[in-house]
C-alpha positions in Angstrom: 6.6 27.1 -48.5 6.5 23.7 -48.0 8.8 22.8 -44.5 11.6 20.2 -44.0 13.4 18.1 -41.4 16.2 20.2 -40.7 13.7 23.2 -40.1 13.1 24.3 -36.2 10.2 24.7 -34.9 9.3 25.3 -31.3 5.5 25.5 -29.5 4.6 25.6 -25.3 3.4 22.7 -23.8 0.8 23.5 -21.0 0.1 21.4 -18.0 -2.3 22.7 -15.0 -2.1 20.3 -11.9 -5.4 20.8 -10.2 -6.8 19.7 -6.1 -9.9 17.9 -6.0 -13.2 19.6 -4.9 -14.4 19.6 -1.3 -14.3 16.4 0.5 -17.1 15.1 2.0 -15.3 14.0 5.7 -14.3 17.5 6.2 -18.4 18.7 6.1 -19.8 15.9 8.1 -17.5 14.4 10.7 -20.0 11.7 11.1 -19.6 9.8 8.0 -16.9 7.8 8.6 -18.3 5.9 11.3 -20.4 4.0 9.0 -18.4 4.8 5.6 -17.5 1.6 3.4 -14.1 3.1 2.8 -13.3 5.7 5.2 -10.4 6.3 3.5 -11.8 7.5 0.7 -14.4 10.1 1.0 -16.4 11.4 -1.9 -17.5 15.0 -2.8 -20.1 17.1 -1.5 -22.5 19.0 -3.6 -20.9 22.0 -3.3 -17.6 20.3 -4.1 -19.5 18.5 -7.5 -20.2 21.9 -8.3 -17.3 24.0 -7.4 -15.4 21.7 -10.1 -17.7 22.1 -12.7 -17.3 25.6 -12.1 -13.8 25.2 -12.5 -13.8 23.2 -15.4 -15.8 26.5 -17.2 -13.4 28.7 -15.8 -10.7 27.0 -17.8 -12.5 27.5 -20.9 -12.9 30.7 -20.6 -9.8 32.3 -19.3 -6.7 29.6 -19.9 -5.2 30.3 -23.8 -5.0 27.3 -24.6 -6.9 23.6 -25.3 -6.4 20.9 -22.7 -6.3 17.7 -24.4 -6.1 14.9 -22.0 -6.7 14.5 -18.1 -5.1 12.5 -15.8 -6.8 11.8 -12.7 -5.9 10.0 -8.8 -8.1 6.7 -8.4 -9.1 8.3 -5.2 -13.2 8.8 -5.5 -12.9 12.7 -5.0 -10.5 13.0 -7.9 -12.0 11.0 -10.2 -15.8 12.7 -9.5 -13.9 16.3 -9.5 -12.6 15.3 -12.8 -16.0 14.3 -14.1 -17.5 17.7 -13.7 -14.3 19.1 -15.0 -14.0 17.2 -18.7 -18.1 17.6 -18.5 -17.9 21.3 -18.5 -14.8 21.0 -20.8 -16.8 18.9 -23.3 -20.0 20.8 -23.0 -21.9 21.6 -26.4 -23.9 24.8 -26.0 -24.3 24.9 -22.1 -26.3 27.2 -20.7 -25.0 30.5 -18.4 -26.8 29.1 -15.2 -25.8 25.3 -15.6 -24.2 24.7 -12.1 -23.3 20.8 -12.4 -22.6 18.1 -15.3 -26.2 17.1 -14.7 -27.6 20.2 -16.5 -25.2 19.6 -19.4 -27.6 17.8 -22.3 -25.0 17.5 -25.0 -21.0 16.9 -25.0 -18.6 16.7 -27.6 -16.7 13.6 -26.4 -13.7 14.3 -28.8 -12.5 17.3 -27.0 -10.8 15.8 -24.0 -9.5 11.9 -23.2 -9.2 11.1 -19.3 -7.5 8.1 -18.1 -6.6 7.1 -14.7 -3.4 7.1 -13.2 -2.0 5.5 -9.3 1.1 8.0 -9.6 -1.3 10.7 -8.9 -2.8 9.3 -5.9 -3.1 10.6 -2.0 0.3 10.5 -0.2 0.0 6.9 1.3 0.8 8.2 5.2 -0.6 9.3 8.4 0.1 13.0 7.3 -2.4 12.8 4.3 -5.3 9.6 6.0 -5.6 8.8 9.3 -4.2 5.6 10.9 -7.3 4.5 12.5 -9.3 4.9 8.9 -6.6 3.2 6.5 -7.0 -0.3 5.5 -5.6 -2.2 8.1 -4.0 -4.8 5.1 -2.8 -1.9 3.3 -4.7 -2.6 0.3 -6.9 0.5 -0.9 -8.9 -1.2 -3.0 -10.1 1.2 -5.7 -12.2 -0.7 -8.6 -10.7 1.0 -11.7 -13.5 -0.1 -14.0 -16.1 1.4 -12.1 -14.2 4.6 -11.9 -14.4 5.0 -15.0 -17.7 4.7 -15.5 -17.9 8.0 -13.9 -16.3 10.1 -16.8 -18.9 11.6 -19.5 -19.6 8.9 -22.1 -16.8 8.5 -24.7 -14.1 10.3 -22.7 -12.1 7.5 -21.7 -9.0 6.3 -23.3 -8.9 2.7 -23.3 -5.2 2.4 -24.8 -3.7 4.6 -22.1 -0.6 2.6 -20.0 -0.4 3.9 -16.6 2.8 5.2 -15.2 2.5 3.8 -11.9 0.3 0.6 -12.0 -1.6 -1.2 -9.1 -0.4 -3.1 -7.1 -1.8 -6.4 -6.8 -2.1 -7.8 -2.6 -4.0 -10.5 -3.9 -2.0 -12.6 -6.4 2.0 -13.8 -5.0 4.9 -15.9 -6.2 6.6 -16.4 -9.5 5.6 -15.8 -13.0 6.7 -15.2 -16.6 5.6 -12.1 -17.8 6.6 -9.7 -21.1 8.3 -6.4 -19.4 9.9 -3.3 -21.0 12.8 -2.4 -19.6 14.6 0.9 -21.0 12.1 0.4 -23.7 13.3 -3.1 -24.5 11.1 -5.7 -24.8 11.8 -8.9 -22.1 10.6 -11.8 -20.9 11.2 -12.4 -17.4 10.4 -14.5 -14.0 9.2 -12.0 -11.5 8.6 -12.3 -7.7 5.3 -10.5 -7.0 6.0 -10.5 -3.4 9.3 -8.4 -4.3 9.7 -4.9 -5.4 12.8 -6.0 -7.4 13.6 -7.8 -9.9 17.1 -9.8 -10.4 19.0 -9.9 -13.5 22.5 -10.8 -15.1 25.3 -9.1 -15.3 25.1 -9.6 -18.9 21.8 -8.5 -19.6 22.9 -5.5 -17.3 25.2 -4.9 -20.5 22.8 -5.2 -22.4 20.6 -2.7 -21.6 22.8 -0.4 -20.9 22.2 0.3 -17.2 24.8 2.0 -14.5 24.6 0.3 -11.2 26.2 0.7 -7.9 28.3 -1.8 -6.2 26.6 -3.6 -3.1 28.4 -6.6 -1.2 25.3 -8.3 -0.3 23.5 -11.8 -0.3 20.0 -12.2 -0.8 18.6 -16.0 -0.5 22.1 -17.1 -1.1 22.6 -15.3 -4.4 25.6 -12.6 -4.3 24.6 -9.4 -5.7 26.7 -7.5 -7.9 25.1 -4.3 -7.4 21.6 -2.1 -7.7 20.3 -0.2 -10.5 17.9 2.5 -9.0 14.9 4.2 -10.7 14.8 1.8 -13.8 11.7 2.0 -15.4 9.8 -1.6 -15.3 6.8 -2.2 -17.1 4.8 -4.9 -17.6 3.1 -5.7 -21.1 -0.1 -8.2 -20.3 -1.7 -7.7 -16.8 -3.5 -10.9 -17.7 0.8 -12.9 -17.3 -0.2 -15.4 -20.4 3.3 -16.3 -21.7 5.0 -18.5 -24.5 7.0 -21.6 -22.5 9.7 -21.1 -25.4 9.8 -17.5 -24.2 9.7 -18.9 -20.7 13.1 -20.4 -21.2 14.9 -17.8 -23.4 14.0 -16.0 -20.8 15.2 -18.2 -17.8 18.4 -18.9 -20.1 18.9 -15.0 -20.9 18.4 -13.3 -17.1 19.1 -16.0 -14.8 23.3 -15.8 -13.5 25.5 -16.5 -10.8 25.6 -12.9 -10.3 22.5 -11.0 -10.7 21.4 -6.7 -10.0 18.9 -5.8 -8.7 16.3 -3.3 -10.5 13.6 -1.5 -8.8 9.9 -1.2 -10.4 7.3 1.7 -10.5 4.2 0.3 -8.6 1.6 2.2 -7.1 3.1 3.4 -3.4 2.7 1.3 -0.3 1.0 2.6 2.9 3.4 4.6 5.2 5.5 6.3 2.2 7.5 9.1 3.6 6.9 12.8 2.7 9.6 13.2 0.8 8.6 9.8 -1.3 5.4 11.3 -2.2 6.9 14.7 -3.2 9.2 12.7 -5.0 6.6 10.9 -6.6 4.6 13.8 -7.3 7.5 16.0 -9.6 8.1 12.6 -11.2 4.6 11.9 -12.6 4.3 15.6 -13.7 7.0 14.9 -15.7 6.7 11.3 -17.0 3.0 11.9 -18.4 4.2 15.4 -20.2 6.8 13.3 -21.6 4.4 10.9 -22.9 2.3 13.1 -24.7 4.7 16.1 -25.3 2.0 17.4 -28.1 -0.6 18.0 -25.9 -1.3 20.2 -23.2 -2.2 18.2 -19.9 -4.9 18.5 -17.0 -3.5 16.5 -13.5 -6.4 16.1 -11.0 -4.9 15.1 -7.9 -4.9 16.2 -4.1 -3.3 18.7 -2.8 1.0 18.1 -1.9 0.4 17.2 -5.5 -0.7 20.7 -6.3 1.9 22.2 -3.9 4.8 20.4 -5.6 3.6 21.6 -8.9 5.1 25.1 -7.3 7.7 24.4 -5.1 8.9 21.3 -7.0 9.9 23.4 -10.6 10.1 27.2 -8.5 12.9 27.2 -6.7 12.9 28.1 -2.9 9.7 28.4 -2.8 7.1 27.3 0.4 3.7 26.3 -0.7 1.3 27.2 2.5 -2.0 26.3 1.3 -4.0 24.7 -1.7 -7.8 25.5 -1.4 -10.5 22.8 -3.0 -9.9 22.9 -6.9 -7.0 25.3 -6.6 -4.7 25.0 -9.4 -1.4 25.7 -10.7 0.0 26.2 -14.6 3.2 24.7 -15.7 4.6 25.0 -19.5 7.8 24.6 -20.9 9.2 25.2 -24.7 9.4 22.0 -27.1 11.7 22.3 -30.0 11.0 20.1 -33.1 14.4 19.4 -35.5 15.4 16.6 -37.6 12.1 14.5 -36.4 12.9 14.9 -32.8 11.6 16.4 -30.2 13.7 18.2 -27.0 11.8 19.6 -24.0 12.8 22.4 -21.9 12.7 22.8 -18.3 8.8 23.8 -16.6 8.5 27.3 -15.8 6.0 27.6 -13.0 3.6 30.6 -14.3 1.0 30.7 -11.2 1.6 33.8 -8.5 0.8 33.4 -5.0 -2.7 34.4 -4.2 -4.4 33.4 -7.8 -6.2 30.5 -8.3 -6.2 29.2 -4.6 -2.6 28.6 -3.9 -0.8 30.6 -1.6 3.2 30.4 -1.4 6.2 32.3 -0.1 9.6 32.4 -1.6 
């Protein structure tokens, strides 16, 4: 029988959050006096093929397809991931294949990996030393060469990032197209700020709560703050239309302005608590954004520790080993053309899959 809109229906959406494989600075103490980027060590051989032997663990024993990955820019997530979607993708592997180099064919349409900053390293001296982090703060990963890293065909060119780069490089004012609450804007944006100052009408207009604050900032008086608006910007390349320029200068520019915040990849010397924040965000935000599919989130290990004590409640995470992972899912009901999600059950026990906890 043929189904209709006002018939329910309800599926599990899966996510695993996953630690990288075994870092090469923790094997050979010696490499970062001459490393390039000593923030950033890469895998060891062993840790190349402990996540390709992940990656055919989850084929065989997890009930369930994983459709995209999502992966930290940091070179050992992004080279754990490889062997992980390579193993995921491979087409008739063989029993003894111990690395993505002994896979001859893959099946590119399985999985879709993109990168994303929201899953990167906690940006403090509890997670990268102080005497190896870039001394202007600016980690520097090269995105597109990333990504030539994944198996060919694996990459998903039309993914928009969460979190997105900061840029150390370019400063000052410019028109750019922004969504805002999912409405369209164009704006004038300080990219020395993390803020962004608009009217009290527009305010109205978009339907945002905000907190009073007797402040001035360069003279202006400010109204009040809007916390944890989502900002995004449409064109990294800032081309704009001048009549946009000054609708736009016309539309957001006041006597009294509020200030809302952005989502841009964190700066260096982010608290703990940012980071864990961060972490049980992103989880959520990119199983929002594909609420279909079942996700894979490489990332480093608080990541993978907040996957447990962030959604299982009093709960101490004690140790994530190299490639341990944890399993998330919640229940998505489908009626009248939308879709509601339910709350993440955590499904991983203490002591399985390389993450020991006590409650």
């Amino acid at each position: 029988m043929a189904s209709t809109e006002s018939e329910t229906t309800t599926f599990y959406q899966n996510v695993v959050v996953m630690r990288h494989g075994d870092r090469k600075d923790n094997f050979d103490p010696t490499w970062i006096k001459t490393a390039e980027r000593p923030w950033d060590p890469p895998l060891v051989d062993n840790g190349m093929a402990r996540a390709f032997r992940t990656g055919r663990t989850f084929r065989t024993i997890l009930p369930f397809q994983i459709h995209r990955v999502f992966v930290s820019p940091f070179i050992r997530c992004v080279q754990t991931a490889s062997e992980v979607v390579a193993a995921l993708c491979a087409v008739d592997v063989e029993a003894n294949a111990k690395s993505s180099t002994d896979v001859i064919k893959f099946d590119p349409s399985k999985v879709k990996v993109s990168i994303e900053y929201g899953l990167c390293e906690m940006l403090n001296k509890e997670a990268i030393r102080v005497d190896v982090a870039p001394k202007d703060g600016n980690f520097g990963f090269d995105v597109p060469l990333l990504e030539t890293m994944f198996p060919s065909g694996t990459l998903d060119p039309s993914f928009e990032r969460v979190y997105e780069k900061r840029d150390l490089k370019q400063k000052g004012l410019m028109y750019m197209d922004i969504n805002i609450t999912s409405q369209r804007k164009s704006a004038l944006v300080d990219t020395e700020e993390s803020g962004l100052f608009i009217s009290e009408k527009v305010v109205s207009k978009l339907g945002l709560s905000i907190s009073k604050l007797s402040k001035r900032i360069k003279l202006v008086p400010i109204v009040g703050v809007a916390q944890g608006v989502e900002l995004r910007h449409q064109d990294e390349s800032n081309h704009y239309d001048p009549k946009d320029a000054t609708k736009a200068s016309q539309e957001w520019a006041g006597e009294n302005v509020t200030g809302c915040g952005s989502k841009l990849m964190p700066q260096w010397e982010e608290t703990v608590d940012e980071s864990r924040s961060r972490y049980k965000q992103i989880i959520k935000a990119l199983a929002d954004k594909y609420p279909s599919e079942n996700l894979l989130l490489v990332t480093h290990g608080e990541g993978v520790g907040v996957s447990i004590s962030g959604f299982l409640e009093h709960t101490t995470v004690v140790e994530v080993e190299y490639c341990g992972y944890a399993e998330l899912k919640r229940l998505m009901t489908c009626k009248n053309g939308s879709t509601t999600a339910g709350n993440f059950l955590g499904l991983t026990k203490s002591g399985q899959s390389g993450i020991t906890y006590f409650d």
